[in-house]
C-alpha positions in Angstrom: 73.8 166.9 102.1 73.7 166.8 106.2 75.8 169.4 107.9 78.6 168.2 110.1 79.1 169.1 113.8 82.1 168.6 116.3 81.5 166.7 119.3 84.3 166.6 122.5 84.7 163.6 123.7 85.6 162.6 127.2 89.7 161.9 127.6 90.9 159.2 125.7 87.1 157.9 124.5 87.2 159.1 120.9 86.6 155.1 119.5 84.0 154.6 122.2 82.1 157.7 121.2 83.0 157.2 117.3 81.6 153.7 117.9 78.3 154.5 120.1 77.4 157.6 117.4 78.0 154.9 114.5 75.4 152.4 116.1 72.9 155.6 116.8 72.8 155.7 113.1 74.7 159.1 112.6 77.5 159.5 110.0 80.9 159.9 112.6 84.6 160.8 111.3 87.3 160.6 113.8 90.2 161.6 111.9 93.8 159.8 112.5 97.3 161.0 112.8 99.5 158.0 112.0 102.6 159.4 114.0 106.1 158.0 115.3 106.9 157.8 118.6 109.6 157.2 121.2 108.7 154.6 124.0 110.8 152.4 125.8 113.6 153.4 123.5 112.1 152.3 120.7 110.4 154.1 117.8 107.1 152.8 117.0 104.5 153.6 114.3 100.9 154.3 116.6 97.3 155.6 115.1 96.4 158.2 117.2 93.5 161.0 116.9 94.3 164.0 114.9 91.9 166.1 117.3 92.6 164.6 120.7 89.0 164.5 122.4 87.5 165.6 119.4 85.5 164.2 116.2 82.8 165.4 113.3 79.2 163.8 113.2 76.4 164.4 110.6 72.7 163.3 111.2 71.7 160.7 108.5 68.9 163.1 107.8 66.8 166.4 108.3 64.7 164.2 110.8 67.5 162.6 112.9 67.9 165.1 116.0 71.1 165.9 117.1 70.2 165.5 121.1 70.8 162.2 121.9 74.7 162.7 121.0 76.0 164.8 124.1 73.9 161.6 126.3 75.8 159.0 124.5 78.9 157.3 125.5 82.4 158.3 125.5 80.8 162.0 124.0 81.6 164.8 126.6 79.4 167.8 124.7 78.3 168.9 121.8 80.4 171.7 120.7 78.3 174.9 120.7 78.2 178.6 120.0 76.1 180.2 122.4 73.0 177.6 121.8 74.1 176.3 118.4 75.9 173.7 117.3 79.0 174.8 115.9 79.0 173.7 112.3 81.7 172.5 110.2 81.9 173.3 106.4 81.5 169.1 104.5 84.1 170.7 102.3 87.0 170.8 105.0 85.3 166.8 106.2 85.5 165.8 103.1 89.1 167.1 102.4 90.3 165.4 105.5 88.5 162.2 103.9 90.3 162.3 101.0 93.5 162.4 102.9 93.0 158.9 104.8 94.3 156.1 103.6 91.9 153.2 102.8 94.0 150.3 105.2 95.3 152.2 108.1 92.2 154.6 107.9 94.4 157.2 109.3 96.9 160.2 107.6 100.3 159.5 106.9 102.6 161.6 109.1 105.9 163.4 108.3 108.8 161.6 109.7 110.6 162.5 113.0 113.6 163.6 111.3 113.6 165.4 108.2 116.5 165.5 106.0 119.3 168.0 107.5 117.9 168.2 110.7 120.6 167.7 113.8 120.4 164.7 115.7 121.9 163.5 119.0 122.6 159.9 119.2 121.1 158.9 122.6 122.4 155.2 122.6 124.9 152.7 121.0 128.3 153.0 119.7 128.2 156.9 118.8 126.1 157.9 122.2 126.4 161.6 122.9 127.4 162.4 119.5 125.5 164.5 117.3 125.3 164.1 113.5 122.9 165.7 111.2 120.1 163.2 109.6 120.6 162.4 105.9 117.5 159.8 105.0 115.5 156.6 105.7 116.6 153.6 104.5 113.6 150.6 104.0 115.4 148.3 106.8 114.5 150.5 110.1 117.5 152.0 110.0 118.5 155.9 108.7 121.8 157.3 107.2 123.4 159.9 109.2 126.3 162.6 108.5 128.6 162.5 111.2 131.8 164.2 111.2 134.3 162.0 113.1 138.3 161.7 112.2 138.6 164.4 110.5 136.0 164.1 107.6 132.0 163.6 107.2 131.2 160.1 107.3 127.6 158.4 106.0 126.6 156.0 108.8 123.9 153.6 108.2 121.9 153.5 112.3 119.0 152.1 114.2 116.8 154.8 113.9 116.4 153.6 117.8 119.6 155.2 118.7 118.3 158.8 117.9 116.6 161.4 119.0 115.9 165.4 117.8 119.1 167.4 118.8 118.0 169.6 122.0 
């Protein structure tokens, strides 16, 4: 079994190097963060690195030099320790392999809000409220505990209307 190396990768090129390495013949993992975030108002599910800049590549054999990878596109340097590659253990590789899911060929990340966790309602009928965050619900939308005349009331919400208490 090949060793695996990390490479840095010029901003925003991880795909282009993951790709370029790929067609050089060498084994490449870029791992994946599937993540929620906040643009536009909106909360939308995006596939992003897990290592921004960086990713793991193993020759395909003893033979295959590892030189040609700080030349190739989108790859910034070969990360080093003093003049030698700094290696990564295939058992840490391989665990962050067995995390990735098969169709979205990234991890599945922990929700925004986690049950109990204050909340400040940033839009719609409640704006400038805060209300602590009780659960998902399958539609988009969450239930939230919010303590208006005089008692705690469940609320079914956009999950668009929230964001993390300050």
């Amino acid at each position: 079994m090949s060793a695996w190396y990390a490479v840095m990768c010029k901003p925003r090129q991880e795909a282009l190097a993951e790709a370029n390495l790929a067609n050089q013949g060498y084994k490449v993992f870029l791992p994946r963060l599937s993540t929620q975030t906040r643009r536009a108002g909106k909360w939308l599910e995006t596939i992003e690195p897990l290592f921004p800049r960086y990713l793991f590549v193993s020759p395909k054999d003893d033979r295959q030099s590892l030189a040609p990878v700080r030349s190739t596109l989108g790859v910034a340097s070969l990360v080093k320790f003093g003049s030698r590659p700094a290696s990564v253990p295939s058992e840490v590789v391989e665990s962050l392999r067995a995390q990735h899911d098969a169709g979205t060929g990234a991890c599945a990340s922990k929700n925004v809000f986690a049950p109990d966790t204050p909340v400040t309602f940033q839009s719609g009928p409640f704006a400038g409220m805060e209300g602590i965050f009780a659960a998902e619900s399958p539609d988009a939308r969450v239930f939230v505990l919010l303590e208006f005349l005089g008692k705690v009331n469940k609320v079914k919400v956009s999950r668009d209307w929230l964001v993390p208490a300050a």
